[in-house]
C-alpha positions as CSV (number, residue, x, y, z in Angstrom):
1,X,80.5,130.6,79.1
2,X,80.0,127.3,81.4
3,X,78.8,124.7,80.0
4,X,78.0,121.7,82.2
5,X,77.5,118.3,80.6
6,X,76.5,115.1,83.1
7,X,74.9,111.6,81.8
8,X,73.7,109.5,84.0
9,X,70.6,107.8,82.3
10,X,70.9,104.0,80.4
11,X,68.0,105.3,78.3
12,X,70.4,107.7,76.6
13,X,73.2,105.0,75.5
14,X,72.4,102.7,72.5
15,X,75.5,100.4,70.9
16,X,76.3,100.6,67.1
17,X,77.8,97.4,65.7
18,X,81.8,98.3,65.7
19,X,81.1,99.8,69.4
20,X,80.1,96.6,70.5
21,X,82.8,94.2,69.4
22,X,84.9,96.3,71.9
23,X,81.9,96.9,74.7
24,X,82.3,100.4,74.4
25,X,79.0,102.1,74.7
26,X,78.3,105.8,72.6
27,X,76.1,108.5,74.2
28,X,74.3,110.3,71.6
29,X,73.9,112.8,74.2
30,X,77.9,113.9,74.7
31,X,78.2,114.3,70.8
32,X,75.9,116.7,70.6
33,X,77.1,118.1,74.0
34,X,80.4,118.4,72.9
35,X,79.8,119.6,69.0
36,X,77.6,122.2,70.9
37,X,80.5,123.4,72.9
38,X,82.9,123.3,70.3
39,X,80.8,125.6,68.1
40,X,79.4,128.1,70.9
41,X,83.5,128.1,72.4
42,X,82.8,127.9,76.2
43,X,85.4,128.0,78.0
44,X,84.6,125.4,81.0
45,X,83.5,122.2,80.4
46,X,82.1,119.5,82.8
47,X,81.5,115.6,81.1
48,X,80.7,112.7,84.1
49,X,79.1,109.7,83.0
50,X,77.7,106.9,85.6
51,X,79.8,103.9,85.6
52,X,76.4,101.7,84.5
53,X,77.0,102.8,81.0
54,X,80.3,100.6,80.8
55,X,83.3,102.0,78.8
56,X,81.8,105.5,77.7
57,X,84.3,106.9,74.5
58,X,84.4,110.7,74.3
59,X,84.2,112.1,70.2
60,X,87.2,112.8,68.3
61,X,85.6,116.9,68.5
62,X,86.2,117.1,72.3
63,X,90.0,117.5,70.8
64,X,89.1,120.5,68.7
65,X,88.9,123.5,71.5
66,X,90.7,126.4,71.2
67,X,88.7,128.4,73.3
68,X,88.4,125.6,76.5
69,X,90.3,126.5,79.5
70,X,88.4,124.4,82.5
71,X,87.9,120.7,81.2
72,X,86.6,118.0,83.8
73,X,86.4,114.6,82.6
74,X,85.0,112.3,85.4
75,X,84.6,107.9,84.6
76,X,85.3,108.6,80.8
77,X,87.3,106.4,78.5
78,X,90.6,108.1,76.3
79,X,91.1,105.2,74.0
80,X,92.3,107.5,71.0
81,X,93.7,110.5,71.9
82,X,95.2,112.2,68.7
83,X,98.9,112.6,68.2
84,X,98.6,116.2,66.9
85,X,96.1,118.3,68.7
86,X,96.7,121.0,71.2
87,X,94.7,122.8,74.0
88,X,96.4,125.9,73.3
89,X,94.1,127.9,76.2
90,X,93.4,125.4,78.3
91,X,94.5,126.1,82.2
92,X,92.7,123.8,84.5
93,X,92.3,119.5,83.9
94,X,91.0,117.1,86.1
95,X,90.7,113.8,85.2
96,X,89.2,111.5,87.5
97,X,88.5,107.6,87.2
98,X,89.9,108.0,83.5
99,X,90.3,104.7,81.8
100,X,93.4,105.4,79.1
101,X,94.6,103.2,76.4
102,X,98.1,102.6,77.6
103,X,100.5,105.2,79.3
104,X,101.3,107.3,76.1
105,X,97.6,108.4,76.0
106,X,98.5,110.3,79.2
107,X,101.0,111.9,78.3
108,X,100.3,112.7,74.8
109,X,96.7,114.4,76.6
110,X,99.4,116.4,79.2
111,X,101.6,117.2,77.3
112,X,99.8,119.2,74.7
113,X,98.0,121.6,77.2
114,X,101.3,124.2,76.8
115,X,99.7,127.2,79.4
116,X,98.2,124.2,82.3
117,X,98.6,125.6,85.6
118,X,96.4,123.2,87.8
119,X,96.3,119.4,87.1
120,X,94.6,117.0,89.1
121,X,94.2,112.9,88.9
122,X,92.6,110.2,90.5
123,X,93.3,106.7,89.1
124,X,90.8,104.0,89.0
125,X,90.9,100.2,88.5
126,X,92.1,98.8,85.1
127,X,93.3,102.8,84.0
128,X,95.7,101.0,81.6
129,X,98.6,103.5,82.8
130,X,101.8,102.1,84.8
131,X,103.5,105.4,84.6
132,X,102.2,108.8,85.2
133,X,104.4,111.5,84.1
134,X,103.6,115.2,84.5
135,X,106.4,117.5,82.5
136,X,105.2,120.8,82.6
137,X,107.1,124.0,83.3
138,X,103.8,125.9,83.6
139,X,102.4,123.6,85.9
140,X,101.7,125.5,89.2
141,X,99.3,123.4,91.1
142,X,99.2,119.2,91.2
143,X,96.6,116.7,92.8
144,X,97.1,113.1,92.5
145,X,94.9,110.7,94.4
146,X,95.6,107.3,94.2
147,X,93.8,105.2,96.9
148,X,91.8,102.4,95.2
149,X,93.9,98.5,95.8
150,X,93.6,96.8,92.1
151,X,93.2,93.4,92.1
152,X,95.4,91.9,91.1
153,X,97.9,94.7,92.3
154,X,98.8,97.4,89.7
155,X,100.7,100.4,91.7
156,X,101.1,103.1,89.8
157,X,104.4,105.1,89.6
158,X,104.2,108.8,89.4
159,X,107.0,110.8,87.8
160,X,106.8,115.1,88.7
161,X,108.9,117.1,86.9
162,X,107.1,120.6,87.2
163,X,109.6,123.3,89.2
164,X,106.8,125.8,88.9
165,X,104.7,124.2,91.3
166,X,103.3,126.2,94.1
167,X,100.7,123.3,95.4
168,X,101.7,119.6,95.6
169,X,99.1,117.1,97.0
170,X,99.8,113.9,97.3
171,X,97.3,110.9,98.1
172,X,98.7,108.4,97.7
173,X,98.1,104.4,99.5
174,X,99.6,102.1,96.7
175,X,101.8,103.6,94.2
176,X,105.4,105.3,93.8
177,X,106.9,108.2,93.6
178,X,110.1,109.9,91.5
179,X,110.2,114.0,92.1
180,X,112.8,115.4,89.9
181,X,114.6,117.8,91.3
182,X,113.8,120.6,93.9
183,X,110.7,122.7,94.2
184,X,112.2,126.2,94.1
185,X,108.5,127.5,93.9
186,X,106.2,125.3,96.4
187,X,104.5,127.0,98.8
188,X,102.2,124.0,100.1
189,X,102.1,120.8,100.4
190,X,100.2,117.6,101.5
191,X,101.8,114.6,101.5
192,X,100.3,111.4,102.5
193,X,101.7,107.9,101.8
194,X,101.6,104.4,103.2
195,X,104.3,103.4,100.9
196,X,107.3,104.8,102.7
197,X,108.8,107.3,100.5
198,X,109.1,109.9,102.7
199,X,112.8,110.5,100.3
200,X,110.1,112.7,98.5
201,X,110.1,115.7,101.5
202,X,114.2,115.8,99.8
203,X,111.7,118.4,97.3
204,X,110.0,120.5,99.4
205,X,113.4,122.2,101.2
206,X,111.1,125.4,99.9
207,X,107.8,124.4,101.2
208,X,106.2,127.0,104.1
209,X,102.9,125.0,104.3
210,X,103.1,121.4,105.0
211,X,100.6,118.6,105.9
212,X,101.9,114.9,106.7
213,X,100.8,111.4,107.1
214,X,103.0,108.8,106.3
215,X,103.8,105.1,107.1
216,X,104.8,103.5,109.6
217,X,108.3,102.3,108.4
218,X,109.0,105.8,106.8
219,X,111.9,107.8,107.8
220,X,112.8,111.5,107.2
221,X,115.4,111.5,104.5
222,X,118.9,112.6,105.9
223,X,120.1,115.8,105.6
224,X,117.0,117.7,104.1
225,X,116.1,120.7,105.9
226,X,112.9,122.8,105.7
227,X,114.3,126.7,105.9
228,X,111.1,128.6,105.2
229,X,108.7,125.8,106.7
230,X,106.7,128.2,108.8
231,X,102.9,125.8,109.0
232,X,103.4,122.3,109.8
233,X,100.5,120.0,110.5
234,X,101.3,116.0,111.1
235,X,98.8,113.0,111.5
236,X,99.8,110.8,114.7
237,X,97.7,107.3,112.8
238,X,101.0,105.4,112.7
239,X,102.9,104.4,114.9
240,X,106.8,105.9,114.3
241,X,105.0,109.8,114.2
242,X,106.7,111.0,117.2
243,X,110.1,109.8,115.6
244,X,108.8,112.0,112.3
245,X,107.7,114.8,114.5
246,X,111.2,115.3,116.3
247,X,112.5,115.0,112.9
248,X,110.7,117.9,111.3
249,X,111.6,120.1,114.7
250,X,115.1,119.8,113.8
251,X,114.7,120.3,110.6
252,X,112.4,123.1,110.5
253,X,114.2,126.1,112.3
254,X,111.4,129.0,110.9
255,X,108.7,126.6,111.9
256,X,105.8,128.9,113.5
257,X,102.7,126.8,114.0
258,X,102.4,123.0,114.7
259,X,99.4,121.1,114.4
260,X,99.4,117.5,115.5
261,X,96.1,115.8,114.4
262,X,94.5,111.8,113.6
263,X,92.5,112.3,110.3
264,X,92.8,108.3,109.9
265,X,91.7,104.5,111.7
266,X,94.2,103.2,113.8
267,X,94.7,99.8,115.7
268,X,93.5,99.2,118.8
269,X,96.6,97.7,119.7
270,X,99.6,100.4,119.0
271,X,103.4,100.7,119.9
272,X,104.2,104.2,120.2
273,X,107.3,105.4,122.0
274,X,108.9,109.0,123.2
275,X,112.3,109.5,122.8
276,X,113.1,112.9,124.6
277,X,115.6,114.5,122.1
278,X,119.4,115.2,123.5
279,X,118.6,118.8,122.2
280,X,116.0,121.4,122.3
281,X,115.3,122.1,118.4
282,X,115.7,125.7,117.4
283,X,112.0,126.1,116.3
284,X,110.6,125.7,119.6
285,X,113.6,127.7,121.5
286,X,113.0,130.8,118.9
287,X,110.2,130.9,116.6
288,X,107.3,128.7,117.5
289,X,104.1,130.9,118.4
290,X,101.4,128.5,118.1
291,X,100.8,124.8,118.8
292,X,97.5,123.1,118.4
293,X,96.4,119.4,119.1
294,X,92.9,117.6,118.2
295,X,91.6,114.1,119.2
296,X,94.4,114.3,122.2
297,X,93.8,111.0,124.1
298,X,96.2,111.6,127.0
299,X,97.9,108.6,126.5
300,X,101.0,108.4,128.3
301,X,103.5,108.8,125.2
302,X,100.9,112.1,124.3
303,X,101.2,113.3,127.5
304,X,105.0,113.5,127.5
305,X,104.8,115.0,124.1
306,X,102.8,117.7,124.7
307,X,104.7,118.2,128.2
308,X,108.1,118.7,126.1
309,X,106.8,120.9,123.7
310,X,105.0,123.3,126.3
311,X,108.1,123.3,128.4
312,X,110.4,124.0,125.7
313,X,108.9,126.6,123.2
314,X,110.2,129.4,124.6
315,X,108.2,132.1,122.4
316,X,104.7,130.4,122.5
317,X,101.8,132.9,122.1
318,X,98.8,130.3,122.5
319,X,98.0,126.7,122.7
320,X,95.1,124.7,122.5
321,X,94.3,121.1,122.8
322,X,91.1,119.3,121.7
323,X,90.5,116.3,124.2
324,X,88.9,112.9,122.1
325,X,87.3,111.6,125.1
326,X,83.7,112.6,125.5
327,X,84.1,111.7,129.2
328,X,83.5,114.9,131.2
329,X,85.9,112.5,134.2
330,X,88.2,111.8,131.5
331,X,89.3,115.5,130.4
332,X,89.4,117.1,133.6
333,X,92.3,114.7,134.5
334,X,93.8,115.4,131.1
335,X,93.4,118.8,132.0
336,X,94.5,117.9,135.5
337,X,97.7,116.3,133.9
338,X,98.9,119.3,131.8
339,X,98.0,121.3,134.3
340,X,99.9,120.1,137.1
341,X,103.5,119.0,134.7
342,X,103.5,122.5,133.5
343,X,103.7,124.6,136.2
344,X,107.0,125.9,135.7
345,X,105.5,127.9,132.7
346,X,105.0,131.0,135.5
347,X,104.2,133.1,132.5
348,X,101.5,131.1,131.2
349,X,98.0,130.1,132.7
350,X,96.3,126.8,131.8
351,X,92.5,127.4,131.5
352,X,89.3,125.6,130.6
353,X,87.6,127.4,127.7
354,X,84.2,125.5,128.3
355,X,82.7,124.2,131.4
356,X,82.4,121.1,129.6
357,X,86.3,121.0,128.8
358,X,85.7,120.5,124.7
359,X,89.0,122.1,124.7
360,X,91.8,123.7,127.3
361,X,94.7,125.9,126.1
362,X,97.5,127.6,127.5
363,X,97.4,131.1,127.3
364,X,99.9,134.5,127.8
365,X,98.3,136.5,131.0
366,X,97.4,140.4,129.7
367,X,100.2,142.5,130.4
368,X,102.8,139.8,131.0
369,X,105.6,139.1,128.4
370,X,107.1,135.4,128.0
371,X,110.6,135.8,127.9
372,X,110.8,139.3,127.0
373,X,109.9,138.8,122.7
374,X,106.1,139.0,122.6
375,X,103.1,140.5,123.7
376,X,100.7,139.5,121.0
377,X,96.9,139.3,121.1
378,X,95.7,135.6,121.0
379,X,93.9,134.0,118.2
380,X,91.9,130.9,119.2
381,X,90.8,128.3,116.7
382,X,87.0,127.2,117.5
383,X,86.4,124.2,116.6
């Protein structure tokens, strides 16, 4: 049974004498929400309280489920969370904009959910937490956003030890992060950072799904290779992607579909370069099938890019590329470009999909086999 429990009104909070001297304000209203969920066992629960209530302490009772197994708690305070208590059925958290009492409240609230497969958290200013640690062996899906600057600084290091995961996101602008050990399980993964540990892809040697968008000074840690990476889709906003994009071609030999996109602001002013690589990685000579690239500018770096990777995936069943410029003069001589630097594909036919050139792609001609390995029907991607 749901149970769905959101305070937003000032006319519901009052302030008892010992709730004062700390500024902590009680909601009559989530006591009796929560000692009515307690006693009619529901098994999801909701509690969200608007930030003009101040610091907003949860009952002692919210620690007393046996039955819970969904529990949201969204700009809530954790000051006391009890050393001995369990959430013996409890399978999905989220905590977001938490404020905790010191790290150990964390923990202590993780740590006793024994059957948690899905965890996410989003920090907030003045959390009280340094260290986030998630230990879990039946953790199986992770979320951690972490994209609010404190003032004065407080970044926020975030310890994974879970080798059961199957989903890893990773949000994260100011903080740090320590993966223990490999992710035997992960299936997918999205990883954005602009603090430079891109050491933490040294994990995801498993991953077959696998979003990226890191900084500009990050650099693909040596030796890690992707085997059963078969989904790859990487942001261009910085300014070192191409270097990260030939890196994860060589290191991705399974890789089947690439996806280049710019999900985030970027300077006017930018310093991108192409460095052709001395060799042809084996992704695009074997396997790749699909490549796909939105908000293409036709800069001359993109260009040359996009050039390579036609020219040199050998197996490619379709390709489409999403022009940024809303400049009907503009995309036909992007089209014009691709069209004309590509013509030794004699396989492949470069058409416009729309009059209006929202998008062009490269496509396999019926009957006609590129390179003698596939004659597959085309899926386009509308956007």
């Amino acid at each position: 049974m749901p149970m769905l429990l959101e305070v937003f009104s000032e006319e519901d909070s009052y302030e008892d004498e010992e709730a004062n001297d700390n500024h902590i304000t009680t909601v009559p209203r989530s006591v009796y929400g929560v000692r009515i969920a307690v006693d009619r066992f529901v098994r999801d629960l909701k509690i969200s309280f608007n930030y003009d209530h101040g610091l907003v302490s949860l009952p002692s009772r919210l620690f007393r489920f046996e039955t819970l197994e969904t529990l949201e708690l969204n700009r809530v305070i954790l000051l006391d969370v009890p050393s001995q208590f369990t959430f013996s059925s409890l399978v999905k958290l989220r905590l977001l904009s938490v404020i905790y009492s010191d790290d150990e409240s964390f923990s202590r609230l993780i740590s006793n959910c024994p059957v948690l497969e899905e965890l996410a958290v989003e920090t907030c200013p003045q959390d009280n937490v340094v260290t986030f640690t998630a230990d879990l062996a039946s953790l199986k899906s992770l979320s951690i956003g972490n994209t609010v600057r404190e003032n004065p600084p407080n970044d926020h290091l975030f310890v994974i030890h879970s080798h059961s995961l199957k989903r890893l996101s990773i949000v994260d602008y100011f903080g740090e992060l320590d993966l223990i050990g490999n992710l035997p399980k992960l299936v997918e993964a999205n990883l954005q950072s602009m603090s430079y540990h891109a050491n933490v892809l040294e994990s995801f040697t498993f991953v077959k799904r696998l979003y990226v968008c890191l900084a500009d000074k990050a650099r693909y840690p040596h030796g890690t290779v992707l085997f059963q990476l078969v989904c790859l889709e990487l942001c261009s906003c910085d300014d070192s992607w191409t270097s990260m994009l030939v890196s994860l071609l060589h290191h991705s030999p399974k890789l089947q579909a690439l996806k280049l996109v710019q999900d985030h602001g970027m300077p006017a002013e930018r310093k991108v370069r192409w460095i052709q690589p001395t060799h042809v990685p084996e992704c695009l000579l074997l396997h790749l099938k699909r490549f796909e690239w939105r908000d293409y500018e036709g800069t001359k770096v993109e260009k040359e890019v996009a050039i390579y990777i036609l020219n040199n995936a050998k197996r490619l069943v379709s390709a489409t590329i999403y022009p940024f410029s809303v400049s009907l003069v503009r995309k036909r001589k992007m089209f014009e470009e691709v069209e004309i630097a590509t013509t030794s594909l004699r396989a492949f036919k470069l058409v416009r999909k729309h009059q209006i050139f929202e998008e062009f792609e490269i496509l396999q001609p019926e009957g006609q086999k590129h390179m003698g390995a596939y004659n597959e029907k085309l899926i386009v991607q509308e956007s």
